[in-house]
C-alpha positions as CSV (number, residue, x, y, z in Angstrom):
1,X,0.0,0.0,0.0
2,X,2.8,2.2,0.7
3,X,4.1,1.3,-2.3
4,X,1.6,2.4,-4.3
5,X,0.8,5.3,-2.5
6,X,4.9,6.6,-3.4
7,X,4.4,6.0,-7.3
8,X,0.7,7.6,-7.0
9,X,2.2,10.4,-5.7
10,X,5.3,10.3,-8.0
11,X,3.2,10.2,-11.2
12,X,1.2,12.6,-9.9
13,X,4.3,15.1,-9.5
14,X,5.5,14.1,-12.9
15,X,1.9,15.2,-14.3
16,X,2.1,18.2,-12.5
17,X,5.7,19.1,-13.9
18,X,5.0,18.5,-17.7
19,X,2.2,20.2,-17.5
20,X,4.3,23.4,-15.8
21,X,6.7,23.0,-18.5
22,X,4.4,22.7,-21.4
23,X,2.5,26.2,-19.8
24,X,5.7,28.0,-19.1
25,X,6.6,27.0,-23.1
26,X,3.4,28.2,-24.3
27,X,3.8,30.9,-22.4
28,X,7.3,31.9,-23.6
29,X,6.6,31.2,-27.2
30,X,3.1,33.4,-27.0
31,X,5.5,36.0,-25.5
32,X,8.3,35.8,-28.3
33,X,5.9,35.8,-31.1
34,X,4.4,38.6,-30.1
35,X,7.6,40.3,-29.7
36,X,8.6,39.3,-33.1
37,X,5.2,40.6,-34.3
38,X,5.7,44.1,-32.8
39,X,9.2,43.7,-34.3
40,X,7.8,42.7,-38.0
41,X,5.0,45.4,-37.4
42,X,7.2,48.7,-36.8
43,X,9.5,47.9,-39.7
44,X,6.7,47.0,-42.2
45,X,3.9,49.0,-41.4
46,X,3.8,51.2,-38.3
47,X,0.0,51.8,-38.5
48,X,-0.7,47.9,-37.6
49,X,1.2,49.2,-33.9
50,X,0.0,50.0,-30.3
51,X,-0.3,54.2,-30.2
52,X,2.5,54.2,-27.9
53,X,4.7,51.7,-29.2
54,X,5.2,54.3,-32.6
55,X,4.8,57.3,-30.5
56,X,5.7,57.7,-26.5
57,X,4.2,61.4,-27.0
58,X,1.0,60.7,-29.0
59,X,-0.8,62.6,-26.7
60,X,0.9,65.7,-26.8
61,X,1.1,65.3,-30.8
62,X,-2.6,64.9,-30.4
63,X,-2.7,68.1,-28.2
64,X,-0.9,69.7,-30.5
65,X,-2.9,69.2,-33.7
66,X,-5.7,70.1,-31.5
67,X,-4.8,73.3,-30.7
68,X,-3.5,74.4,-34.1
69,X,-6.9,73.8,-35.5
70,X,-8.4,75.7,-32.7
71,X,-6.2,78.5,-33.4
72,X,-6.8,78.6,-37.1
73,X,-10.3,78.4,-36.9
74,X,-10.7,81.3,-34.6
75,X,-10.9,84.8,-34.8
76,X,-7.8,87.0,-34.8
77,X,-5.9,84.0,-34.2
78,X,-3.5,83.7,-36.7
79,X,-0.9,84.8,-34.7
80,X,-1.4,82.2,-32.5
81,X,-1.5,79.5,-35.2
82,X,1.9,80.5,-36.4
83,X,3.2,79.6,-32.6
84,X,2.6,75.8,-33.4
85,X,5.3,76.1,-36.3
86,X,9.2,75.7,-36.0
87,X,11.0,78.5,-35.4
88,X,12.1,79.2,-38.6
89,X,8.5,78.9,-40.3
90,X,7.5,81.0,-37.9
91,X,9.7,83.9,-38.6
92,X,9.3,83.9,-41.9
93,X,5.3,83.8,-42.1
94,X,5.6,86.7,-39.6
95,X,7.0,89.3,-42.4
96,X,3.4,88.7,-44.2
97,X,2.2,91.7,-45.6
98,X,-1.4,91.8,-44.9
99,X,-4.0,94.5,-44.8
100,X,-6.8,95.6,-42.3
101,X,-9.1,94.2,-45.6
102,X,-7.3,90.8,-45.6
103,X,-7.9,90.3,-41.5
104,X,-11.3,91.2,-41.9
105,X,-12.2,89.2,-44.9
106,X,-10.2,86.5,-42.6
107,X,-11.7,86.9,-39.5
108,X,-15.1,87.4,-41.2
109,X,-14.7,83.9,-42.8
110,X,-14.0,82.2,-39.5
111,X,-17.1,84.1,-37.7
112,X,-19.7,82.8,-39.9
113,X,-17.9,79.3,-40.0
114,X,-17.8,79.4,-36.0
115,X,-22.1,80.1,-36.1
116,X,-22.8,77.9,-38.4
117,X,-21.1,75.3,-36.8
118,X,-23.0,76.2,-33.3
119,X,-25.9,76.0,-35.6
120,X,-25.3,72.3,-36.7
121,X,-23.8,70.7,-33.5
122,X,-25.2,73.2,-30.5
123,X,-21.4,73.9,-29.4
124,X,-18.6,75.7,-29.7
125,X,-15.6,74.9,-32.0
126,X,-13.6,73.2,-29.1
127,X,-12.1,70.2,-29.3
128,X,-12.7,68.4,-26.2
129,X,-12.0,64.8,-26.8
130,X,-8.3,64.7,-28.9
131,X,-8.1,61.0,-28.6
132,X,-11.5,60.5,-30.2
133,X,-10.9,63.2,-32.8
134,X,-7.7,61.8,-33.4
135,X,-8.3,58.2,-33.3
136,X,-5.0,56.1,-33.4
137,X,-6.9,53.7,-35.8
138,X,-7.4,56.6,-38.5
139,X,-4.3,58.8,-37.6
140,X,-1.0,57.1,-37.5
141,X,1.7,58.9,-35.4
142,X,5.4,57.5,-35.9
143,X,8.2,59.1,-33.6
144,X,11.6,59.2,-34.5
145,X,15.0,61.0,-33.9
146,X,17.8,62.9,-35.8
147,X,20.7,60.8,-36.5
148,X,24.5,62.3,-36.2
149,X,26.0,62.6,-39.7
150,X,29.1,62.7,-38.0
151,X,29.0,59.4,-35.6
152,X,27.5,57.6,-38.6
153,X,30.0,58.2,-41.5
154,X,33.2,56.8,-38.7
155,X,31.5,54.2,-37.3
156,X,29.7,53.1,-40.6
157,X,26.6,52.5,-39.0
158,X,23.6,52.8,-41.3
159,X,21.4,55.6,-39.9
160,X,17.8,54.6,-39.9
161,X,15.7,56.3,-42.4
162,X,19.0,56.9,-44.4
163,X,17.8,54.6,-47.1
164,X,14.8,52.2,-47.5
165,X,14.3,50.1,-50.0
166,X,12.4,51.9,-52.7
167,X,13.7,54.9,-52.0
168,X,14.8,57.0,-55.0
169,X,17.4,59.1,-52.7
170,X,20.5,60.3,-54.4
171,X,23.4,59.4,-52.3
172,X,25.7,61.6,-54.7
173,X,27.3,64.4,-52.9
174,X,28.9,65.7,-56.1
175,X,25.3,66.4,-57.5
176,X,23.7,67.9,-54.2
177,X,26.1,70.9,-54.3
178,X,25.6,70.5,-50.8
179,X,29.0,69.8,-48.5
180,X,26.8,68.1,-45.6
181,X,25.0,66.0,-47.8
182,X,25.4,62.4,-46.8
183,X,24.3,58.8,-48.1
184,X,20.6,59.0,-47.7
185,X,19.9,62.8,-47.2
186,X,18.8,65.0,-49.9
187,X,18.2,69.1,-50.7
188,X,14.5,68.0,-49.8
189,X,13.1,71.3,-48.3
190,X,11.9,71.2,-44.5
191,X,8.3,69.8,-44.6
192,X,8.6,67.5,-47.6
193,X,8.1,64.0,-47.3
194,X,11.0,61.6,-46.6
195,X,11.5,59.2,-49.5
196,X,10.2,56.3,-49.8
197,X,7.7,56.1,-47.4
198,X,5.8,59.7,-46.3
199,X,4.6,58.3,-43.0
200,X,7.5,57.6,-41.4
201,X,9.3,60.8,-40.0
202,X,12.8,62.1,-41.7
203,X,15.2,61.5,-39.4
204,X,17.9,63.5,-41.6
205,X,20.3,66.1,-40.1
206,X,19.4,70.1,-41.3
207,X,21.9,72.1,-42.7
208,X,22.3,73.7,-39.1
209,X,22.8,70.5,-37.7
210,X,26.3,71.8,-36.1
211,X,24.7,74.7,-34.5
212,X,23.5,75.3,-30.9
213,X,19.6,73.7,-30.9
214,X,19.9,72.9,-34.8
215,X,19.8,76.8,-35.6
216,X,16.5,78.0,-36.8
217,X,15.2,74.7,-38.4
218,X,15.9,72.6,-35.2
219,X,17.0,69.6,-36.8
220,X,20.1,68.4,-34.6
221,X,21.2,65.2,-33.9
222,X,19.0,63.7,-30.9
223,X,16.4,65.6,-31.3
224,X,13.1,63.8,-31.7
225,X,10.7,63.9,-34.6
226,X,7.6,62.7,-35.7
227,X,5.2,62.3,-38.7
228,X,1.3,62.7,-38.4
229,X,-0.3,61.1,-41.6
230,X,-4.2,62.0,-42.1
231,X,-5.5,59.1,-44.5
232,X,-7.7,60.3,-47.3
233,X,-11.1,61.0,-45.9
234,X,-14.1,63.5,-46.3
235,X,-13.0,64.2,-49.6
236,X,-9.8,65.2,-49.4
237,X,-6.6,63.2,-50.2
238,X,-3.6,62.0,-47.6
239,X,-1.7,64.6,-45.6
240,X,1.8,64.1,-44.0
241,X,2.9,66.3,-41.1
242,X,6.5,66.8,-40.0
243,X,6.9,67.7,-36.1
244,X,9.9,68.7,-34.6
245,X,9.9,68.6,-30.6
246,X,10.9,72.0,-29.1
247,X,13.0,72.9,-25.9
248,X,11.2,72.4,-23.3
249,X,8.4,70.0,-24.0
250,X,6.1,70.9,-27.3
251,X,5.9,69.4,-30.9
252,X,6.0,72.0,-33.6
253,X,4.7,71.7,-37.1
254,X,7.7,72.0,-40.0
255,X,5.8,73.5,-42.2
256,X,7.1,73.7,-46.1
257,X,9.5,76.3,-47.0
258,X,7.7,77.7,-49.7
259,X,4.5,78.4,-47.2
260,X,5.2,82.5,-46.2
261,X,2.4,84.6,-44.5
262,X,0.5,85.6,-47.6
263,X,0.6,81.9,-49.3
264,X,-0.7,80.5,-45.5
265,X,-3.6,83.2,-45.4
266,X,-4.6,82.4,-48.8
267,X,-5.0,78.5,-48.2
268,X,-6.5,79.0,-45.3
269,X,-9.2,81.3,-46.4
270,X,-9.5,79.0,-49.5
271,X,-10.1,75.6,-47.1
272,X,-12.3,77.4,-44.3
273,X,-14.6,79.2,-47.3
274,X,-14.7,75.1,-48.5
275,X,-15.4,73.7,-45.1
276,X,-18.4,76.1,-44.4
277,X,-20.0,76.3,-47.5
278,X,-20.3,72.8,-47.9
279,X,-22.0,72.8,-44.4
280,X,-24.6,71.0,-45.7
281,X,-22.3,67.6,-46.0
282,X,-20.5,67.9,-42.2
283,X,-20.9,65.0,-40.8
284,X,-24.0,63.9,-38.3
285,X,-20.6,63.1,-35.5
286,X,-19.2,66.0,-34.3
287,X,-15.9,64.5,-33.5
288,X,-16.0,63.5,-37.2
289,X,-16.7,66.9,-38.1
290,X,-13.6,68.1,-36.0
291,X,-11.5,65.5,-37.4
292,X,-12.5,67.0,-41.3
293,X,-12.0,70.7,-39.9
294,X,-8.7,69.0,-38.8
295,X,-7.5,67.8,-41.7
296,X,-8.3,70.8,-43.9
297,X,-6.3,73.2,-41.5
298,X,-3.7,70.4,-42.1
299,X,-4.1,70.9,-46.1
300,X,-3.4,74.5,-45.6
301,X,-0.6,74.8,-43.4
302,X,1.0,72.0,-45.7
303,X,0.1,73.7,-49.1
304,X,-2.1,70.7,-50.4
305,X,-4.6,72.6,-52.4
306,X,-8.4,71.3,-53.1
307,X,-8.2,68.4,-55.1
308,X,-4.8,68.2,-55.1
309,X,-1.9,66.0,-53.9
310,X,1.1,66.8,-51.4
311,X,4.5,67.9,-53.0
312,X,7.3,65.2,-52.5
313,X,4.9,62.6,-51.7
314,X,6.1,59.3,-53.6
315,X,3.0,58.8,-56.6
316,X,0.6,55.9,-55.8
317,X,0.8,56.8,-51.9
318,X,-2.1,58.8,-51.7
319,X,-5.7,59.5,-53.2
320,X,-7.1,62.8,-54.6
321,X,-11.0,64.2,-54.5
322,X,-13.2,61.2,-53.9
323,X,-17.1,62.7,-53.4
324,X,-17.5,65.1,-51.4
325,X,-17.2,66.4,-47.9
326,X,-20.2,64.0,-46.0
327,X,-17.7,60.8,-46.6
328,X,-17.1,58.8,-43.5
329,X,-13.8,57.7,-42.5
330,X,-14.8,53.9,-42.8
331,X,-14.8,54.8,-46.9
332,X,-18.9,54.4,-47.2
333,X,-19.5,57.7,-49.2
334,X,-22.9,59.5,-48.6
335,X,-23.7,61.1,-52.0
336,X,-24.5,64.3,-50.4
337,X,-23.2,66.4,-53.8
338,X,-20.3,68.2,-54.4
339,X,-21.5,71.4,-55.3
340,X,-21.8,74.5,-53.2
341,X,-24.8,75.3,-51.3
């Protein structure tokens, strides 16, 4: 009996220990494939990845964008808006020329825009809920950082970003006429897309790399960076936005170099005059409505026009005009029209 009872008890055990092992190997293979899954994600398509896995400072990005559409969508508050740019964007939009007559037509714009919009959703324009405007599962953030040119080329590390495949970067120097140019960095202006794939930030040095803070464009080594991309919704195509973090803790926009004062006043005028006369196809969801007002600020501070595509974005990326503005982000399009009022 004693006997018995002894290999009872050791088969028991030994039941008890393959079963431990076979958990604790399920266990570690569930947690390596997942691993390898985040892994495989990131490098092949960010926007398959946790928020904060891409982007530690999502929310701030998402505060960010939120307050730059505030901003431009309120009266006298262009001034403001131009704060949420780098500091040499901002600088340069500053020496805008602009008359008493082009504030007012401006400011007048944004007033009726701001009733009707009271009218429709019995609120304010205020975005309350970022993280439900800006849903991670229709607007991808990917952070990054500024590599050093200067570690890279003696250690002959390949920088990430440097070059992907597909990408149509000329590694040259001789044809850049551009001393700092290195393998994978072009004379891409400051808001352009990186090559080869638009979302992912540019994590390239700027030609005041060497200077205190990165000079006026902020681009030193270090520094982190980040792209926003707004998927083709309400009838407007894809738009990319470069951030640049700022000392001590904000993202600003890098707005294209070719953007000054007057050429931001006129998109804007043009994209808020589109917005509020096609009132009649915002959508029922106010936080779908934000997201639209969103990305049409977004259009004009990055010099997409109406029915147009984004300079430097890759072809085949990104859609044009598709219906008009009552088009849900799911891609059901309500055939609302596409005409004015």
């Amino acid at each position: 009996m004693k006997s018995r009872n002894a290999l009872t008890t050791s088969a028991f055990c030994c039941a008890i220990g393959a079963a431990t092992c076979a958990f604790g190997q399920t266990a570690g293979d569930t947690a390596r494939d997942t691993g390898n899954k985040i892994g495989d994600a990131i490098r092949g398509n960010p926007s398959t990845q946790p928020d904060k896995v891409n982007a530690p400072d999502a929310e701030d990005i998402r505060g960010a964008l939120a307050k730059t559409t505030e901003q431009a969508i309120d009266k006298n508050g262009f001034d403001n808006l131009t704060s949420r740019f780098v500091d040499a964007d901002r600088d340069r939009i500053k020496q805008a020329k602009l008359t008493d007559a082009d504030w007012d037509k401006l400011n007048g714009r944004i007033d009726q825009l701001r009733k009707d919009w009271k009218a429709k959703y019995n609120q304010d324009f205020d975005i309350k809920n970022e993280k439900l405007v800006y849903d991670p599962q229709m607007i991808m953030i990917v952070q990054g950082q500024i590599w050093d040119r200067d570690r890279d080329r003696t250690s002959g590390a390949q920088p990430a970003g440097a070059r992907m495949p597909g990408d149509n970067t000329n590694t040259d120097r001789s044809n850049t006429g551009n001393s700092n140019t290195v393998p994978g960095q072009t004379g891409a202006q400051s808001g352009q897309a990186q090559p080869g794939n638009p979302s992912m930030p540019d994590e390239r040095p700027g030609p005041e790399a060497n200077k205190t803070g990165g000079g006026d464009t902020n681009r030193d080594p270090g520094r982190n960076v980040a792209k926003v991309t707004i998927p083709e919704s309400h009838g407007m195509a894809s738009v990319y936005i470069p951030m640049i973090h700022e000392f001590p803790d904000s993202w600003k926009i890098d707005v294209p170099d070719q953007v000054d004062g007057r050429k931001l006043y006129d998109n804007l005028l043009t994209h808020l005059t589109y917005l509020d006369e096609h009132k009649d196809q915002w959508p029922a969801d106010v936080n779908d409505a934000y997201r639209a007002a969103s990305h049409h600020v977004a259009m004009a501070i990055m010099d997409v026009p109406m029915g147009g595509q984004q300079s430097g974005v890759p072809s085949g990326t990104q859609g044009g005009m598709q219906g008009g503005m009552n088009r849900d982000t799911t891609g059901n399009t309500n055939t609302g029209g596409t005409g004015g009022r």
